[in-house]
C-alpha positions in Angstrom: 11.6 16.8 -28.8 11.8 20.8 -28.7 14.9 22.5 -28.3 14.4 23.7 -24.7 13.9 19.7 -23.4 17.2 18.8 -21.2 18.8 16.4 -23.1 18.9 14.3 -20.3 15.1 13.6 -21.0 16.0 13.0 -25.3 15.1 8.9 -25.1 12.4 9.0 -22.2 9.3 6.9 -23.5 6.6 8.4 -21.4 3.9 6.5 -20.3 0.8 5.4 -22.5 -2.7 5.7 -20.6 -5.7 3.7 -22.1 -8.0 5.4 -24.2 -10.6 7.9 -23.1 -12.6 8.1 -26.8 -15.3 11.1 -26.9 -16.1 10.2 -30.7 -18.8 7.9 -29.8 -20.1 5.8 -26.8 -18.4 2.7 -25.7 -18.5 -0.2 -23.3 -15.3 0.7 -21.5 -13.3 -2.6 -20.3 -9.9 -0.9 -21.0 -9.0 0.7 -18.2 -9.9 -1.2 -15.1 -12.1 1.3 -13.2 -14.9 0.5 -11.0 -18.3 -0.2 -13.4 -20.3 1.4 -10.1 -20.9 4.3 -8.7 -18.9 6.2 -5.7 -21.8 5.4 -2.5 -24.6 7.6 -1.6 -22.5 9.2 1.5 -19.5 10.0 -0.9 -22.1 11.7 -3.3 -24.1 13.4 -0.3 -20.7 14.4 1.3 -20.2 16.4 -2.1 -22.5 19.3 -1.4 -22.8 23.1 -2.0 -21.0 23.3 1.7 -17.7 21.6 0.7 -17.9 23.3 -2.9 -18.4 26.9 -0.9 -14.8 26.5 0.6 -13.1 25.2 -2.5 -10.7 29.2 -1.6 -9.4 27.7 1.5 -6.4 25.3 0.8 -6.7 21.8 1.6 -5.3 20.1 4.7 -2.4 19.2 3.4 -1.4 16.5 6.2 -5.2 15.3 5.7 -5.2 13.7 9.3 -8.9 13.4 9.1 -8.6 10.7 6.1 -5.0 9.2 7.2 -7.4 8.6 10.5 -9.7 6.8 9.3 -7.9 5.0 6.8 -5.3 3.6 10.2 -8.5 2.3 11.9 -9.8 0.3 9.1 -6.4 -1.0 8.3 -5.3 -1.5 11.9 -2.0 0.5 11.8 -1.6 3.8 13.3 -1.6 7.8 11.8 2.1 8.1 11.4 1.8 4.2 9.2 -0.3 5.9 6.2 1.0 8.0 3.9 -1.4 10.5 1.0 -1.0 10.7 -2.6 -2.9 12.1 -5.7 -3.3 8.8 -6.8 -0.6 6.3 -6.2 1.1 6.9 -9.1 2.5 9.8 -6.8 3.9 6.8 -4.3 5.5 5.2 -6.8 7.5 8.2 -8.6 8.1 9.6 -4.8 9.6 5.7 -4.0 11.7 6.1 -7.5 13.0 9.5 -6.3 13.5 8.9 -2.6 15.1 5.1 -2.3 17.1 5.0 -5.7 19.9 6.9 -7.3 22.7 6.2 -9.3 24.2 3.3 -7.2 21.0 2.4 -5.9 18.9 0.6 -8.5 15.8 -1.5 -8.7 14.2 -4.5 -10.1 11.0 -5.3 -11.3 9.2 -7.7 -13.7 9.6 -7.3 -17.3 6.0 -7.8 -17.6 3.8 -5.5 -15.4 3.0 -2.2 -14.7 4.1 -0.1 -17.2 5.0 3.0 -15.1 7.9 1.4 -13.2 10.2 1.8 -16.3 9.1 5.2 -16.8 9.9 6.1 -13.5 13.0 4.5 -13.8 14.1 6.3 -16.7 12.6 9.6 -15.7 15.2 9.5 -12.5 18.0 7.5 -14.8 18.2 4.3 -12.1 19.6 1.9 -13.2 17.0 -0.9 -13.4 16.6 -5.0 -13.9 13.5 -6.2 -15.7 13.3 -9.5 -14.7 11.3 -11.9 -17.2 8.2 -13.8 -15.5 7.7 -17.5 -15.6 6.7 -19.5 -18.8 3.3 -19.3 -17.0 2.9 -15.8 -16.6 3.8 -16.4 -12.5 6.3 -14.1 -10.7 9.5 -16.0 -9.9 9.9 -14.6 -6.2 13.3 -16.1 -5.8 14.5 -13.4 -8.8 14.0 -10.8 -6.3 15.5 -12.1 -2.7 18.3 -10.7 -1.6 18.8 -8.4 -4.7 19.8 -5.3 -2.3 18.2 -3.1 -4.8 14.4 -1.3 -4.5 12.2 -3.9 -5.4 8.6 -3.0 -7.1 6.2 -5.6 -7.3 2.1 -5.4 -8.1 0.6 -7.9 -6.6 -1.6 -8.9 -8.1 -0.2 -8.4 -11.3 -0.6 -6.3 -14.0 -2.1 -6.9 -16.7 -1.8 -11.2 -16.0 -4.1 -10.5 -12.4 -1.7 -12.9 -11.5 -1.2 -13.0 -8.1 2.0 -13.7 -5.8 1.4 -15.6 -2.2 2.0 -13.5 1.2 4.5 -16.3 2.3 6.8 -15.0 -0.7 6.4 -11.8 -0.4 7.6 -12.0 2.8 11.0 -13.9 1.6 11.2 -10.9 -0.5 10.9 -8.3 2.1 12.6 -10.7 4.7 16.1 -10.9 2.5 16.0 -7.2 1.4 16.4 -5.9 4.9 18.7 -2.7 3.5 16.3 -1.5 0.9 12.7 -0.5 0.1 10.0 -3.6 -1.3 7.3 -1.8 -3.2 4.4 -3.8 -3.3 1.6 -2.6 -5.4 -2.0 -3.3 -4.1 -3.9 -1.8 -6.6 -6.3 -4.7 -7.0 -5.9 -6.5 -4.3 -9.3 -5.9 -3.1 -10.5 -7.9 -5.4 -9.4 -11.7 -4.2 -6.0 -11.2 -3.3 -3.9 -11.3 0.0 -2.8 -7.8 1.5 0.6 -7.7 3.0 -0.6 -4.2 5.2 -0.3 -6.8 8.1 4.1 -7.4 7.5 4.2 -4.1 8.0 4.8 -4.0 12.0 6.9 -6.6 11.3 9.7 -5.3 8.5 10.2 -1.4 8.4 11.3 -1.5 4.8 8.2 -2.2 3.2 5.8 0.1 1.3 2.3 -1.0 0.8 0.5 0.7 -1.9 -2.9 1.4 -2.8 -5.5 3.1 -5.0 -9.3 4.7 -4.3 -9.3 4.4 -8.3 -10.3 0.9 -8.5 -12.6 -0.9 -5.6 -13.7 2.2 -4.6 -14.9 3.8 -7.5 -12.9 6.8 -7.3 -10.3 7.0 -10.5 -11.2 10.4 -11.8 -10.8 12.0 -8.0 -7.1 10.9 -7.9 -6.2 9.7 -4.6 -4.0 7.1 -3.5 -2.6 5.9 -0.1 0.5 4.0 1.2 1.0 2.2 4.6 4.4 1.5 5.9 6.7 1.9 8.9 7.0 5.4 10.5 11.1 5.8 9.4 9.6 5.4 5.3 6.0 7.6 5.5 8.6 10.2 7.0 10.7 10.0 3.7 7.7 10.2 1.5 6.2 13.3 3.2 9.4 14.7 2.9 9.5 14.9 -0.9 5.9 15.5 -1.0 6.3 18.4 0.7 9.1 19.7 -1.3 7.2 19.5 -4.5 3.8 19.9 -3.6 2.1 20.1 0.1 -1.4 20.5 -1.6 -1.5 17.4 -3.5 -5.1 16.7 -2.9 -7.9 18.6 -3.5 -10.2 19.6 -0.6 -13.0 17.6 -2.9 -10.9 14.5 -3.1 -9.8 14.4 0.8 -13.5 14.8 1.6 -14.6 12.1 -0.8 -12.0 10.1 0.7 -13.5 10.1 4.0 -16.9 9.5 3.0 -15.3 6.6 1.1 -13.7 4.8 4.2 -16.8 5.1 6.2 -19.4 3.2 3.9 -16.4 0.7 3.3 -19.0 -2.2 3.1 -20.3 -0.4 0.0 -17.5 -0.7 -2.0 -17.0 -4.3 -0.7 -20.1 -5.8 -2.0 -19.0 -4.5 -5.0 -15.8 -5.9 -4.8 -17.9 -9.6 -4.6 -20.0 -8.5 -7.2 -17.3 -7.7 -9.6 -15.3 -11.1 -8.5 -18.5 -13.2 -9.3 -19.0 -11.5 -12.5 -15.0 -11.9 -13.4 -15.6 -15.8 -12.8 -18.6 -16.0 -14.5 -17.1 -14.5 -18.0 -14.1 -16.5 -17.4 -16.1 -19.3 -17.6 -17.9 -18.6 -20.6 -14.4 -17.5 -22.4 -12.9 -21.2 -21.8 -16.0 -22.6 -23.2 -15.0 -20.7 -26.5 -11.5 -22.1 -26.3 -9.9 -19.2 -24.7 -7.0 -19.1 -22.3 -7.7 -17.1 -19.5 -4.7 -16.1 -16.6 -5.8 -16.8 -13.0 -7.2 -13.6 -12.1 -6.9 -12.0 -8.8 -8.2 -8.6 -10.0 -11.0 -6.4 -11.4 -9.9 -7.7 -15.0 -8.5 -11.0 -16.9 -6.1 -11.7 -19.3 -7.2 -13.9 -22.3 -6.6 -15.3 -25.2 -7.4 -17.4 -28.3 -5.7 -19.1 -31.0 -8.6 -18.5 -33.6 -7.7 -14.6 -33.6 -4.3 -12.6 -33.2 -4.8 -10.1 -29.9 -4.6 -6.7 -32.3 -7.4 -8.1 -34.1 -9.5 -9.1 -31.5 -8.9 -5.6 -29.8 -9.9 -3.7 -33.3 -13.0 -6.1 -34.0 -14.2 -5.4 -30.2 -13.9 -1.7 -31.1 -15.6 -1.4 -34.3 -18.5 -3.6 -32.0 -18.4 -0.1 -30.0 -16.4 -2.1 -26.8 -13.0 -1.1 -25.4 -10.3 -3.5 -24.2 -6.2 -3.3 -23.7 -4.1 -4.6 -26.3 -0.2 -4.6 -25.4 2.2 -4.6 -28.0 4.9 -6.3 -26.1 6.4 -9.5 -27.8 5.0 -12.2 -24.7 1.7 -10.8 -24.7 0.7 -9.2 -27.6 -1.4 -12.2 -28.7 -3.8 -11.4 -25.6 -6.0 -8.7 -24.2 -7.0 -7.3 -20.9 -10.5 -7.0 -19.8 -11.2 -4.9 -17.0 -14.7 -6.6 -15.5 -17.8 -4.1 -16.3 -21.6 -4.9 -14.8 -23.3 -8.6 -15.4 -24.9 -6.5 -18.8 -21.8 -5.1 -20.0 -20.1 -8.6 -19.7 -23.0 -10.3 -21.4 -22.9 -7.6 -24.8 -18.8 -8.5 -24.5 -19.3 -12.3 -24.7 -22.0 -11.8 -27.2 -19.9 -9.9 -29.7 -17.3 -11.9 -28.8 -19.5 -15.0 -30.0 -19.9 -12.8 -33.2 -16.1 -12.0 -33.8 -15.1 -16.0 -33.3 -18.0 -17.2 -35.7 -16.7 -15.3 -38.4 -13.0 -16.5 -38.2 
């Protein structure tokens, strides 16, 4: 820590993104982005015209995007809400709906930023422990009167936690905001975009960085009630109005229209995801029940640490978590059908030689 750091900040432990190697190529599986391609009209959209008026600012409303994105979801304008990335909702959420005698709670096990956030704005926070099974216990968080983050699916289990209960969450919370984190949920899980006509204190959020192949353009959306995007464009636009890029909002839009793109992939990435969890139980694994673009495994035979290093020397990279309850397993994030297959393979090597 330097000398000109408020001392307020002394014990923050920032966040720790996965690895983005240069020293060699690698079969990335450690950071759960898309294995394909942004579509042909986000790429054609992309061209020496858009580039030409990168000296004009951006819109920084983006109605175009916030648009289109209230048609496909079925919610109107004023429900959707624009972020660079949706890392942005959630450090807006920390900032606008907590304080000092308004905490929040969230699992012990999950996304690692919520902490951070937590400790960035010094809330006072609850990290409540998951189930034995790795399950979210949604009775820990009814009627808790505190923000409540949740990603659902999970991360990094893929766990995933039924609409029914995440209604009972939002349902007995009726005084304060219930995050729910969508990042994956295009890929099997059950969106709860359709509560929100029905409770105006819940906050949807998503991501363009995973099912729709856009992680390095940064760009993240939310959908709520009107009384909660309101809030959020309020401290967006005392911090930064121009939060995204002219590139990104225009990618964005492209994005949304050839929506069927990016859900065949979706499929494709599900299919693949159950096909290597198949072949990891037949080598004795333990594999979480996966509602996202990655698993959680692992195996007796091999401590998690090692697996991760062996995997890398094999030029692969997977997530290894330090954390007491799941340091013995790793995160995959689910590549092409040919990525998978060199994983499994020099997985099949690693075991053999236990």
């Amino acid at each position: 820590m330097s000398r000109f750091l408020s001392p307020r900040f002394a014990a923050l432990e920032a966040y720790t993104p996965g690895e983005q190697p240069r020293d060699q190529q690698y079969i990335k599986l450690n950071t759960n982005e898309s294995p394909y391609p942004p579509s042909r009209e986000v790429l054609e959209r992309l061209d020496a015209d858009e580039i030409n008026r990168l000296n004009l600012y951006p819109d920084p409303q983006g109605k175009v995007l916030k648009e289109k994105l209230a048609k496909l979801y079925g919610v109107a304008g004023e429900n959707i809400f624009l972020s660079n990335g949706s890392d942005d909702i959630l450090n807006f959420a920390f900032m606008a709906f907590c304080d000092g005698e308004r905490g929040a709670v969230f699992p012990e096990i999950s996304y690692g930023f919520y902490p951070v956030y937590a400790d960035l704005y010094q809330i006072p926070h609850e990290k409540i422990p998951l189930m034995e099974d790795f399950t979210i216990n949604y009775k820990d968080y009814c009627g808790v009167h505190k923000m409540v983050v949740i990603a659902n699916p999970n991360a990094p289990t893929g766990m995933e936690l039924p609409l029914w209960e995440v209604e009972e969450i939002v349902k007995t919370n009726p005084d304060q905001v219930v995050l729910i984190d969508e990042a994956y949920v295009d890929f099997g899980g059950a969106s709860a975009v359709g509560l929100v006509k029905h409770y105006p204190n819940l906050l949807v959020s998503m991501t363009f960085s995973k099912s729709r192949s856009m992680a390095g353009a940064r760009l993240g959306f939310a959908i709520a009630s009107k009384e909660i995007i309101e809030d959020l464009e309020k401290i967006k636009f005392s911090t930064n109005p121009y939060n995204i890029n002219r590139l990104t909002l225009a990618a964005g839009e492209a994005a949304v229209d050839s929506d069927g793109y990016y859900q065949e992939n979706a499929k494709k990435i599900m299919a693949t995801r159950e096909q290597t969890i198949d072949v990891l139980k037949a080598l004795d694994f333990q594999v979480l029940n996966s509602k996202a673009n990655f698993i959680f495994a692992k195996n007796d035979k091999i401590d998690g640490a090692v697996f991760y290093e062996e995997l890398k020397k094999r030029g692969i990279l997977v997530r290894h978590f330090e954390k007491e309850k799941i340091r013995d397993f790793v995160r995959i994030t689910i590549g092409t059908p040919e990525q998978m297959t060199v994983f499994l393979q020099k997985t099949q090597e690693i075991l053999a030689k236990r």
